[in-house]
C-alpha positions as CSV (number, residue, x, y, z in Angstrom):
1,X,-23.3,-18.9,-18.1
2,X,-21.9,-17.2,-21.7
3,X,-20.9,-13.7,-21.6
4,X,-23.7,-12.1,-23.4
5,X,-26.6,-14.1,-21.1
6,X,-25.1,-12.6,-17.9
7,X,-24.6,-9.1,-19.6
8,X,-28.0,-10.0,-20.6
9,X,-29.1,-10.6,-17.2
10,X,-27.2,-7.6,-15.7
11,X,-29.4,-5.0,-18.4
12,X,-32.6,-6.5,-16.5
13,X,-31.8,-7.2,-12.9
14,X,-28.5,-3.9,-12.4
15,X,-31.3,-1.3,-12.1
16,X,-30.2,0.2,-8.4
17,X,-27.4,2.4,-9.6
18,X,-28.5,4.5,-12.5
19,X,-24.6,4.8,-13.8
20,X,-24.5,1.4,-14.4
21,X,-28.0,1.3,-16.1
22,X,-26.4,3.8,-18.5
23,X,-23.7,1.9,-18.8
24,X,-24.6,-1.3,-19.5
25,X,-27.0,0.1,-22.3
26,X,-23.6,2.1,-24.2
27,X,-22.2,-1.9,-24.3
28,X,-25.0,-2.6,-26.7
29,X,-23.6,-3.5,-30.0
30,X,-19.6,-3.3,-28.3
31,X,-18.7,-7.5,-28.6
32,X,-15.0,-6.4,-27.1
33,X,-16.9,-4.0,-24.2
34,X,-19.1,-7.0,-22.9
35,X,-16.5,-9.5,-23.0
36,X,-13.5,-6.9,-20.8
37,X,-16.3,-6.3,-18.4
38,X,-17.6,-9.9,-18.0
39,X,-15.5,-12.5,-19.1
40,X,-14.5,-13.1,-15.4
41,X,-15.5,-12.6,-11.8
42,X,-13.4,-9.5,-10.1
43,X,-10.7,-11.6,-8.2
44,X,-10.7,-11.8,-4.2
45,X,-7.3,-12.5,-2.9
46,X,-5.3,-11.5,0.3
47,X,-5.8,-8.1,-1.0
48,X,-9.8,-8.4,-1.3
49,X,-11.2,-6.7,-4.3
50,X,-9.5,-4.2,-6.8
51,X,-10.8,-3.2,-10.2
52,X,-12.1,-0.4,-12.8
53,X,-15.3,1.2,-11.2
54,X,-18.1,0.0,-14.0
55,X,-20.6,-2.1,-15.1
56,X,-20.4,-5.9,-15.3
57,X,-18.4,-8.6,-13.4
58,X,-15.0,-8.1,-13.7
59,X,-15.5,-4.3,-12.1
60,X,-16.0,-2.7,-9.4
61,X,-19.8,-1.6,-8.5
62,X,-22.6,-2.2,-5.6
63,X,-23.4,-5.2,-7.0
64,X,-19.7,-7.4,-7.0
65,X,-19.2,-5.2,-3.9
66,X,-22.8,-6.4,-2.2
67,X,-21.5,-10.4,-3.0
68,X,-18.2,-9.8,-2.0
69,X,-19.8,-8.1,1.8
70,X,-22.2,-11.4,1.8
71,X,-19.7,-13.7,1.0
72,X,-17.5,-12.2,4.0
73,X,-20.7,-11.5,6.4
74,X,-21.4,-16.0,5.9
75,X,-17.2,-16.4,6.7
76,X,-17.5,-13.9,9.6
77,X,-20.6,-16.0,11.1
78,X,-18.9,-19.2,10.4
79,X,-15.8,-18.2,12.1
80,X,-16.7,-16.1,15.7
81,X,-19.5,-16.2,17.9
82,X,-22.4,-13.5,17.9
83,X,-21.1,-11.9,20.3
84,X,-17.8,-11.6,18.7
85,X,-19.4,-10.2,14.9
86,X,-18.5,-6.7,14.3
87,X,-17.2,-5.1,11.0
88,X,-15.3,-2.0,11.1
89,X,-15.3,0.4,7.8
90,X,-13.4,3.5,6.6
91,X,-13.3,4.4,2.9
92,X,-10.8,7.0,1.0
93,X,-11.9,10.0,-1.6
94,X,-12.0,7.6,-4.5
95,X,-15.1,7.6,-6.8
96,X,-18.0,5.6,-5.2
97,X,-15.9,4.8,-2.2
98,X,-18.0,6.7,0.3
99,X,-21.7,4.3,-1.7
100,X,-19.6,0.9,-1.4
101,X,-18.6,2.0,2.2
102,X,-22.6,2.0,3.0
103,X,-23.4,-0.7,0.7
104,X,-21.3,-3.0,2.5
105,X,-22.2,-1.8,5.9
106,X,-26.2,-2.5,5.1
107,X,-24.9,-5.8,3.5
108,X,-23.3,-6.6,6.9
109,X,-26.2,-4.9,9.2
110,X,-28.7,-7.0,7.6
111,X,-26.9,-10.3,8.1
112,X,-26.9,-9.2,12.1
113,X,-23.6,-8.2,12.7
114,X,-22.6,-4.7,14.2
115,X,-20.7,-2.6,12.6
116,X,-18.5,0.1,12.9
117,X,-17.8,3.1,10.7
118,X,-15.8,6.2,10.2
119,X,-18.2,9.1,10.2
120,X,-15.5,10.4,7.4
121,X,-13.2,9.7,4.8
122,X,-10.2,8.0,7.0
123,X,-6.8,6.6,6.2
124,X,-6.2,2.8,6.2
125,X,-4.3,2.8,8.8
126,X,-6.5,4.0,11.1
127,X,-8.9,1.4,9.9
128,X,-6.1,-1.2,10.8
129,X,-5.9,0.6,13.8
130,X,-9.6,0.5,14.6
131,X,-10.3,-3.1,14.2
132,X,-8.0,-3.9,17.1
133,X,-8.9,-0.9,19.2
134,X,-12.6,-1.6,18.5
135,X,-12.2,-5.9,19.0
136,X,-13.7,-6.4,15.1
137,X,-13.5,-9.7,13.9
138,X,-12.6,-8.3,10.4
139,X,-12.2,-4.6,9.2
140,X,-12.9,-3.4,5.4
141,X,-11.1,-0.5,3.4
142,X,-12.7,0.7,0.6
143,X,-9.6,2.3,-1.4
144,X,-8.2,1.4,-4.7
145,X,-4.4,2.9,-3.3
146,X,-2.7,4.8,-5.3
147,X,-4.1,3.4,-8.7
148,X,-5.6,6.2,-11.4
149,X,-9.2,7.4,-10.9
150,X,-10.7,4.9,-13.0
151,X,-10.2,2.1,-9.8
152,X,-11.3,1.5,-6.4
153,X,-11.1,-2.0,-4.4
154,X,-12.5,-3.1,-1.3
155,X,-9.4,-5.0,1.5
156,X,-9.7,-7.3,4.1
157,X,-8.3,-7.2,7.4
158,X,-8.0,-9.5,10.2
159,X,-9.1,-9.3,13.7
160,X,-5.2,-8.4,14.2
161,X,-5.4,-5.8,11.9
162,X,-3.3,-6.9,9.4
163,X,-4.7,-7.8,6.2
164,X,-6.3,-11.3,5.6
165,X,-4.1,-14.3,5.2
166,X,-4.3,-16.3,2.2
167,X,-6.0,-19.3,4.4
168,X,-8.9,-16.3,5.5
169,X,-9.2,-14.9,1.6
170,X,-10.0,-18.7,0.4
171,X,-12.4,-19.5,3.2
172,X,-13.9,-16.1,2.1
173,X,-13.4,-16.6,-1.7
174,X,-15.4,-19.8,-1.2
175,X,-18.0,-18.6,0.4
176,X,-18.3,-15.5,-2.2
177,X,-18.5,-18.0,-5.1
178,X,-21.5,-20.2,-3.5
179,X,-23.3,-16.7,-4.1
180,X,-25.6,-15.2,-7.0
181,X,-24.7,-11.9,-7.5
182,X,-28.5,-10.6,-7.4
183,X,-30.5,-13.6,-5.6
184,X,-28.0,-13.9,-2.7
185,X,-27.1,-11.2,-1.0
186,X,-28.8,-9.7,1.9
187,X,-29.7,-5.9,1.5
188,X,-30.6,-3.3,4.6
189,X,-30.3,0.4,3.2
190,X,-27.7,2.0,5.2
191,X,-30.0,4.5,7.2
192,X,-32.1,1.8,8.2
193,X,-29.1,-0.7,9.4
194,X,-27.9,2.8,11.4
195,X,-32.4,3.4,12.7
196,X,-32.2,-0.3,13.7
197,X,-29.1,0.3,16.4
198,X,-26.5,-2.1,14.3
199,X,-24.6,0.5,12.6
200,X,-22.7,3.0,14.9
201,X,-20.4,5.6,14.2
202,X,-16.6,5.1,15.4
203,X,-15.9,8.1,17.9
204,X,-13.3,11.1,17.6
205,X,-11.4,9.8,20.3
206,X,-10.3,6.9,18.2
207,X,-8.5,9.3,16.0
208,X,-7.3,10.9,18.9
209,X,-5.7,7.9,20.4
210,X,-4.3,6.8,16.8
211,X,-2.4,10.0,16.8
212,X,-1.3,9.4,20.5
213,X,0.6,6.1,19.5
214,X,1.6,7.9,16.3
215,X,3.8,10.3,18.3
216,X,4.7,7.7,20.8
217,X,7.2,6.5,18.2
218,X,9.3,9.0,18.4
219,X,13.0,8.4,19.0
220,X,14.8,12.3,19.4
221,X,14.5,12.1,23.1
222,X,16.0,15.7,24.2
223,X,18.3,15.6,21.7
224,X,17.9,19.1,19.5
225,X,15.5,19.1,16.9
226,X,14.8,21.9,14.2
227,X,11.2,22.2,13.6
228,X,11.2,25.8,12.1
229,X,12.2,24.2,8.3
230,X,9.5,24.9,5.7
231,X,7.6,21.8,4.8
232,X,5.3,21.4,1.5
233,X,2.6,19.0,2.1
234,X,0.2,17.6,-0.2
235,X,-2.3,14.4,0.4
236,X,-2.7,14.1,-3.0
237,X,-6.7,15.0,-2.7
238,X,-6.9,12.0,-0.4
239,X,-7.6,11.3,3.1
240,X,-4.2,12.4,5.0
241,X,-5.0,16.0,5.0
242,X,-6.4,15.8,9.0
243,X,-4.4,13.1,10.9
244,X,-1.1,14.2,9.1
245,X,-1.8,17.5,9.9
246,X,-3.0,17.2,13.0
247,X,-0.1,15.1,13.9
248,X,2.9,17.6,12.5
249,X,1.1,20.6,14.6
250,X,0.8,19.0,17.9
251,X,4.7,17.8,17.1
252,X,5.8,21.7,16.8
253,X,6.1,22.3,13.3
254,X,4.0,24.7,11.8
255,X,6.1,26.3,9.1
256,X,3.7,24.1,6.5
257,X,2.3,24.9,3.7
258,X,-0.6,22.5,1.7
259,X,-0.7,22.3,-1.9
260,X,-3.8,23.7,-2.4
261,X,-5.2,22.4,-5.4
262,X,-5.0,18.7,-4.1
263,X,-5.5,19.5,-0.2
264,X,-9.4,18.8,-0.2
265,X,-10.8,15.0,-1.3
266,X,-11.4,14.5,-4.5
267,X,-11.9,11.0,-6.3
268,X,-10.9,12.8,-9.5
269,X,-7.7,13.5,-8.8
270,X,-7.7,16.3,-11.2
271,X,-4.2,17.5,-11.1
272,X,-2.2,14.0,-10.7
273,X,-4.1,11.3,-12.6
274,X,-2.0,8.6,-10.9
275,X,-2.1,10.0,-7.4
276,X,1.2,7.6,-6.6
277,X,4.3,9.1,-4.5
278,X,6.4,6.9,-6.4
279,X,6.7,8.8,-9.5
280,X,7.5,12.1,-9.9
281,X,4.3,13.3,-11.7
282,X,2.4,13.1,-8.5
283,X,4.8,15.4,-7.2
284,X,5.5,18.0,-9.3
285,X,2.9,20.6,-7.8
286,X,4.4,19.9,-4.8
287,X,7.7,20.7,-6.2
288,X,6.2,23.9,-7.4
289,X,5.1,25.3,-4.3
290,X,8.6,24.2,-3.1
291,X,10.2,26.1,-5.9
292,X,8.3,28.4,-5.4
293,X,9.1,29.2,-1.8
294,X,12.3,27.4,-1.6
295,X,11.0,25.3,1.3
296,X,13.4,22.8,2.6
297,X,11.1,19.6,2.9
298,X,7.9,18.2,0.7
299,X,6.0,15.4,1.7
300,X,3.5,13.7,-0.1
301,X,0.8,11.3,0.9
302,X,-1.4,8.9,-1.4
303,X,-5.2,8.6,-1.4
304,X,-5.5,6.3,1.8
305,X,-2.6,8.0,3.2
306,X,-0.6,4.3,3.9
307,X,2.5,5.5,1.4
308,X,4.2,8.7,1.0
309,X,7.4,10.1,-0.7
310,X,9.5,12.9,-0.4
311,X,11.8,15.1,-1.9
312,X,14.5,17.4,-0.5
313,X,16.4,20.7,-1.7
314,X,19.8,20.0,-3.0
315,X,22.8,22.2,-3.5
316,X,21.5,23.5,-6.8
317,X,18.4,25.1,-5.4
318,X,16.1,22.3,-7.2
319,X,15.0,19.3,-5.4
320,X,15.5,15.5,-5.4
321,X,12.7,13.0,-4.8
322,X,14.4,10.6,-2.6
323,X,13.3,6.6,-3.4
324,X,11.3,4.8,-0.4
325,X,14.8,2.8,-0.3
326,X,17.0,5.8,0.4
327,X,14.0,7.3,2.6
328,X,13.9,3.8,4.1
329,X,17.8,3.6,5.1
330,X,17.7,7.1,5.7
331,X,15.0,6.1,8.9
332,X,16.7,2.9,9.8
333,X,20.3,4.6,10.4
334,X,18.3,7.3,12.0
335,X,16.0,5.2,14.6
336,X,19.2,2.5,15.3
337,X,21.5,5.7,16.3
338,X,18.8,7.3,18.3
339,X,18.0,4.4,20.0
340,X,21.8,3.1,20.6
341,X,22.3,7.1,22.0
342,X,19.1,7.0,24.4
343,X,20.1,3.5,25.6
344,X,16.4,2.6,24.2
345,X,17.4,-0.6,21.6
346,X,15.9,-3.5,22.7
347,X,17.5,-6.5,23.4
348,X,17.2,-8.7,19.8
349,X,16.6,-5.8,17.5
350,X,14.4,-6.6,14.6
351,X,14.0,-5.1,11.5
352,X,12.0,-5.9,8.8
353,X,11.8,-5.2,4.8
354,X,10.1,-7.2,1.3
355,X,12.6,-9.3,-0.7
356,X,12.6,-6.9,-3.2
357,X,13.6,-3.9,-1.0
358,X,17.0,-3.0,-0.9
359,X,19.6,-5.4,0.0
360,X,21.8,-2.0,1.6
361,X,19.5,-1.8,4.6
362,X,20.5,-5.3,5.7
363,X,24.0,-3.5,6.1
364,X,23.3,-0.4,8.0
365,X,21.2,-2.9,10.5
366,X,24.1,-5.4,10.8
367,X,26.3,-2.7,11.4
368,X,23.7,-2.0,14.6
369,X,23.4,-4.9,15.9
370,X,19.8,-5.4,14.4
371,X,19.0,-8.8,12.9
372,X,16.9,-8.3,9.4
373,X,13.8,-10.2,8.6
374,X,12.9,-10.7,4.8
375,X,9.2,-11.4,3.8
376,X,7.1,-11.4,0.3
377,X,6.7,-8.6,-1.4
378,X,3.4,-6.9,0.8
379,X,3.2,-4.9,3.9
380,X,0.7,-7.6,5.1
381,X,3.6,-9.8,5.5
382,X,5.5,-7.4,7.5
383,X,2.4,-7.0,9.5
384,X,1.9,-11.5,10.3
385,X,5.1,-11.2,11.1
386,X,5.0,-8.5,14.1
387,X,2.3,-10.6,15.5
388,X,4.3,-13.4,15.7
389,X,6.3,-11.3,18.4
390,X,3.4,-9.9,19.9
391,X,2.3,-13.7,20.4
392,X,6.1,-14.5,21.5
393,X,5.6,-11.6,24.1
394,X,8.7,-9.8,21.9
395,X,6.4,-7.1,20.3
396,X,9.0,-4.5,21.7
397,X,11.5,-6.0,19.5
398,X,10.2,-4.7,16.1
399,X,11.8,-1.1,15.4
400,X,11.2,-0.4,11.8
401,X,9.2,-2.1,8.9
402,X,9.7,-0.3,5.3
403,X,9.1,-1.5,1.6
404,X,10.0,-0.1,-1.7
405,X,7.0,1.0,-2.2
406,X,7.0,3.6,0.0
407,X,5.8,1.7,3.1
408,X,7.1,2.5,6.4
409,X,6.0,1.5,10.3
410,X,7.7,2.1,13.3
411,X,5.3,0.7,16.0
412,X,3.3,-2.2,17.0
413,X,0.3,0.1,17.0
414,X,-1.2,-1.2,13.7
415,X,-0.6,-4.1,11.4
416,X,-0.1,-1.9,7.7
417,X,2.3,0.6,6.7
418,X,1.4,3.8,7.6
419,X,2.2,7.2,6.2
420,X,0.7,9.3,8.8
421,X,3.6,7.3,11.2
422,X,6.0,7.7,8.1
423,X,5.4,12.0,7.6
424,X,6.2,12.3,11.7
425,X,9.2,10.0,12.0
426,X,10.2,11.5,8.4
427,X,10.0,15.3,9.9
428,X,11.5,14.3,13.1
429,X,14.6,13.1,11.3
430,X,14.6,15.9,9.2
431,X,14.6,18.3,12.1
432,X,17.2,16.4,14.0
433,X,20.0,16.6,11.1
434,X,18.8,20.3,10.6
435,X,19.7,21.4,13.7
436,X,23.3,19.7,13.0
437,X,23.7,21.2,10.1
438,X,23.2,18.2,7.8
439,X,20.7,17.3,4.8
440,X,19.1,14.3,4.1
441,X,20.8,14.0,1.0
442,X,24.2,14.6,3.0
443,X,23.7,12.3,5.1
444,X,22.6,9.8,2.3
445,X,25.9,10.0,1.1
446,X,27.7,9.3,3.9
447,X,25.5,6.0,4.2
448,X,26.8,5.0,0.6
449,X,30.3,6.1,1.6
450,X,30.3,3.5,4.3
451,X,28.2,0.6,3.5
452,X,28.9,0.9,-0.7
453,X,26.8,2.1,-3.4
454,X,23.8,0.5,-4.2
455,X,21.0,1.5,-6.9
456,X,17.3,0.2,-7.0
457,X,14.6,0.6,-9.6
458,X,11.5,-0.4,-10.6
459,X,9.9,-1.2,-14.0
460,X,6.1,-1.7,-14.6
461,X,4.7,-3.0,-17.9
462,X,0.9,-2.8,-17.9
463,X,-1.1,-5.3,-19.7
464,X,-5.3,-4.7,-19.7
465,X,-7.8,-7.2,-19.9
466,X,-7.9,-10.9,-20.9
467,X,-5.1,-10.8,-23.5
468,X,-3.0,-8.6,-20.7
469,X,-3.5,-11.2,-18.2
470,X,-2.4,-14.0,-20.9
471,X,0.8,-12.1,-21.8
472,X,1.9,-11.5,-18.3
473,X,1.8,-15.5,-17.5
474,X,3.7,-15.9,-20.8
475,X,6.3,-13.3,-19.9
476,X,6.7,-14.9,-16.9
477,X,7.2,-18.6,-18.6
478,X,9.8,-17.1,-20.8
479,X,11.6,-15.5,-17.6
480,X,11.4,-19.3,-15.7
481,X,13.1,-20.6,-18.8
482,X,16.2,-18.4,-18.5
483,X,19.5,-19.9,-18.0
484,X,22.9,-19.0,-18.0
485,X,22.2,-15.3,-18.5
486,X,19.9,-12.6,-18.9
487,X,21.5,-10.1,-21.5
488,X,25.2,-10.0,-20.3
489,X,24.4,-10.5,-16.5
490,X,25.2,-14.3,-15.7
491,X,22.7,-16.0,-13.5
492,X,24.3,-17.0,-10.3
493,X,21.1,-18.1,-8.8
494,X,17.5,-18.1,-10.0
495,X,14.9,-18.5,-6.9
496,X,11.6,-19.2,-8.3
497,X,8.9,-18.6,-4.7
498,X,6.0,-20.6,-6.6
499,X,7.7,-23.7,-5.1
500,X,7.6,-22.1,-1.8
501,X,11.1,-20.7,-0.4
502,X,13.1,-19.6,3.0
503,X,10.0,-20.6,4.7
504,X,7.7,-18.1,2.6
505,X,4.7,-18.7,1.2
506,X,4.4,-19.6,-2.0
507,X,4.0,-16.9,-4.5
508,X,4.5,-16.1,-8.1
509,X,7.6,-14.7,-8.0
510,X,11.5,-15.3,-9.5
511,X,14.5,-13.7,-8.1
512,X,17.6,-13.8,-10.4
513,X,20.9,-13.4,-8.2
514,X,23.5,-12.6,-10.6
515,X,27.4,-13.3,-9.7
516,X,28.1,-9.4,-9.9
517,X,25.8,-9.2,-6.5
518,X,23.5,-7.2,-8.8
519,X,19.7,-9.1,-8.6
520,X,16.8,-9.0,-10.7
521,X,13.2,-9.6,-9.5
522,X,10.0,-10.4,-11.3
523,X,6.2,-10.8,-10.4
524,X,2.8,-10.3,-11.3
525,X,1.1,-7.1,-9.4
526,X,-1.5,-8.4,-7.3
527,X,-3.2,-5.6,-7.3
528,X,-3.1,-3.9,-10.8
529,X,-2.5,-5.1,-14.4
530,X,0.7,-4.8,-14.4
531,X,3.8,-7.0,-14.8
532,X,6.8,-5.3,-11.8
533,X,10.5,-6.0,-12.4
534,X,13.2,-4.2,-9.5
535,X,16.3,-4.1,-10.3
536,X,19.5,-4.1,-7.9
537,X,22.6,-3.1,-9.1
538,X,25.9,-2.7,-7.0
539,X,28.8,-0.8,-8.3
540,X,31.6,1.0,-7.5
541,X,30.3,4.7,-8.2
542,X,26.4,6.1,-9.5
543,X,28.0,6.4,-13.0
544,X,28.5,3.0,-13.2
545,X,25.8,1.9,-11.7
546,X,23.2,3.5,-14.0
547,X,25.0,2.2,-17.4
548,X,25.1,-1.7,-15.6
549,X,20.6,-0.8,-14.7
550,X,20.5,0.5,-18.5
551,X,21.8,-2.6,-19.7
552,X,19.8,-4.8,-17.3
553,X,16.8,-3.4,-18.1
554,X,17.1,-3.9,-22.0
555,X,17.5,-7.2,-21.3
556,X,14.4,-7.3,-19.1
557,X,12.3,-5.1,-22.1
558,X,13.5,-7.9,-24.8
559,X,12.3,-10.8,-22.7
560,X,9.2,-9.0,-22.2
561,X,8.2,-7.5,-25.5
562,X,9.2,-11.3,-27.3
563,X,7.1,-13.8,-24.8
């Protein structure tokens, strides 16, 4: 069907939400408006749905939503037995999340199956965490991450809790496309799915025992542990305000202070458009009411509460945001000492990291004993893989699981990264070196002062819409077409993971190894239009290193801005 017959169709047949009605009618007129919001379907991958909240196709809305439920309500029934079909839910504070949470679950209800819900906004980990708890043959999380306000997205996960594999997100994508958006889909309106006995509620006691295993992870024994330091927390208006604070005032520390303006939910996000930990205007509030109060620690968690970064007081009286690679070794060092001191390290160590996170960490866990496991970029990965232990009976194996972007797990509990897990073990750690007299950022240095200097960064390039998408798979021809070097680095090694590699799957990414030991890695973001290059760079001092990124990354820019 052409473009302007299904906007067309969509004007007649959209009519249950009136923003879209409105919507749809401001298109009149707009060729370029039409074609953005329907010249494709929104794409379900491993990482389910993810789009700009709007009218049309190629967005997110009850409709794609509805097909997208349908489409995994026929997989669910294809693939377990009645007795076996039950959903669990959670949503974040994103726009519309709390209507596509109930839209699904009425989508779900009226194809029979049971499901379970959050009663309230929840993280995604302790949707992970509910699907297994709960026996759910899938689990959905309505979240959109840490993108801007304009997105929200809709994720898969497993009866294992981990996110769907790529087999399950085809079976699923294939039954999705057998669908018509408005003739196909089975509708029950939420109250009457939850009148008719097939939607329940999930109970407080889950929470309660999600927190339990939370705090089970710690590793400080009786060793002494600080807890009076001032902390600054902020869930970024999303949904770690009650488990993360719940779980740092049962652990003893309750010098903490919320930011204020983004403590309550709020899909708006109204005073950090791009509610991300990773960059630093997310934090900058935070680092206000740090300032502010000279508190020694701020933490921040993003919208689903499954990333968070920090940032620590340095000798100046300002305060550094630490990278989720520093925070990352910072843990590692931290759990493999602890562990080694309380005689607690299991007997083949694992830990386990993306092949874009920092090469350093392989290092510090060497130096332990601990054997490193590299998968592709995704926590999902991270996640199959700790089930492969659990299913080798080794489940007790896996000690830490982090990602550069600002992913961490320490237990077996859940199948995700989760920054609820990451804001205890982050504080515990904290408190430990406090009470010895040390700083994070000390004790950072001493890490780079054994194992070598090492300096990681990330570059995003964002392409929109149709002509986005075609530049990023030009950019990335022109990278597969480099040889000999990129700027002045010399290609050592170029790893292309589309032909499948190191027993990966195969994915649409290129690593560069250059002879310097300095690496270069490029994909695609599956989840936002955006094109993500990291950058590794080993030198002999931070000076150095930052002119040898500079130069790296003008070589990058050039290859980019000429495909």
């Amino acid at each position: 069907m052409q473009i302007e017959e299904t906007y067309k169709r969509w004007c007649s047949q959209a009519t249950l939400d009136p923003d879209l009605t409105a919507e749809l009618k401001e298109m009149a007129g707009n060729p370029a408006a039409i074609e953005d919001a329907f010249y494709r379907e929104l794409e379900f991958g491993t990482g389910g749905l993810r789009g700009i909240i709007g009218a049309g196709t190629n967005r997110m809305n009850i409709y794609t939503v509805g097909k997208a439920s349908q489409g995994l309500a026929n997989y669910v029934a294809a693939s377990f037995p009645p007795q076996a079909r039950r959903i669990a839910i959670s949503y974040d504070s994103r726009i519309k999340s709390d209507l596509f949470s109930k839209v699904a679950a009425g989508v779900f209800a009226a194809n029979g199956i049971e499901v379970m819900i959050y009663p309230q906004l929840m993280p995604t980990p302790c949707l992970s965490y509910a699907v297994r708890k709960l026996q759910c043959a899938v689990g959905v999380m309505v979240t959109a991450s840490h993108n801007s306000s304009r997105y929200n997205g809709y994720k898969v996960y497993g009866a294992d809790g981990c996110q769907i594999t790529s087999e399950a997100a085809k079976k699923i994508l294939g039954e999705i496309n057998r669908l018509d958006v408005f003739d196909d889909v089975k509708i029950m309106a939420y109250e009457d799915g939850v009148s008719a006995g097939r939607i329940h509620q999930i109970g407080e006691d889950v929470l309660t025992d999600f927190i339990s295993e939370v705090m089970a992870q710690s590793v400080l024994g009786d060793a002494p542990a600080d807890r009076t330091a001032a902390i600054i927390y902020s869930p970024l208006n999303g949904t770690g305000r009650v488990p993360v604070l719940k779980t740092l005032y049962e652990a003893g520390y309750s010098n903490i202070t919320v930011v204020a303006e983004q403590e309550m939910p709020d899909g708006h996000f109204p005073t950090c458009p791009y509610p991300n930990p990773e960059i630093r205007e997310a934090m900058e509030l935070g680092i206000t009411y740090a300032e502010r109060s000279q508190a020694d620690l701020l933490m921040a968690t993003d919208p689903d509460c499954d990333r968070i970064g920090i940032a620590v007081r340095n000798d100046e009286g300002g305060y550094t945001l630490l990278s989720a690679n520093e925070t990352g070794m910072l843990l590692l060092d931290y759990i493999c000492q602890r562990r080694q001191a309380m005689g607690t390290m299991p007997q083949d160590p694992v830990f386990m990291k993306t092949i874009v996170t920092i090469d350093m960490a392989e290092r510090i866990a060497a130096h332990y004993g601990v054997r490193t496991v590299n998968v592709l970029t995704g926590f999902k990965y991270i996640g199959e893989q700790i089930g492969l232990l659990e299913k080798a009976g080794r489940q007790d194996s896996f000690i830490l699981g982090f990602e550069e972007s600002y992913g961490y797990l320490t237990g077996t509990y859940v199948r995700d990264k989760d920054a609820v897990n990451g804001a205890f073990m982050i504080a515990e750690m904290f408190a430990y070196y406090r009470a010895k007299g040390i700083g994070l950022l000390q004790r950072l240095q001493e890490l780079y002062a054994e194992y070598g200097m090492c300096l990681n960064t990330l570059h995003s390039y964002q392409f929109e819409g149709s002509a986005g998408f075609e530049k990023m798979q030009r950019i990335m021809t022109a990278f597969r077409e480099c040889s000999g070097k990129i700027g002045s680095f010399e290609i050592a090694e170029a790893l292309d993971y589309s032909k499948g590699l190191d027993n990966l799957p195969r994915s649409n990414v290129l690593k560069f190894k250059f002879s310097d030991n300095c690496s270069l890695v490029v994909r695609p973001s599956g989840t936002e239009p955006k094109l993500k290059c990291y950058l590794s760079i080993a030198a002999k001092d931070q000076a150095s290193a930052e002119l040898a990124e500079n130069a790296l990354h003008l070589a990058v820019s050039d290859i980019i801005e000429t495909a």
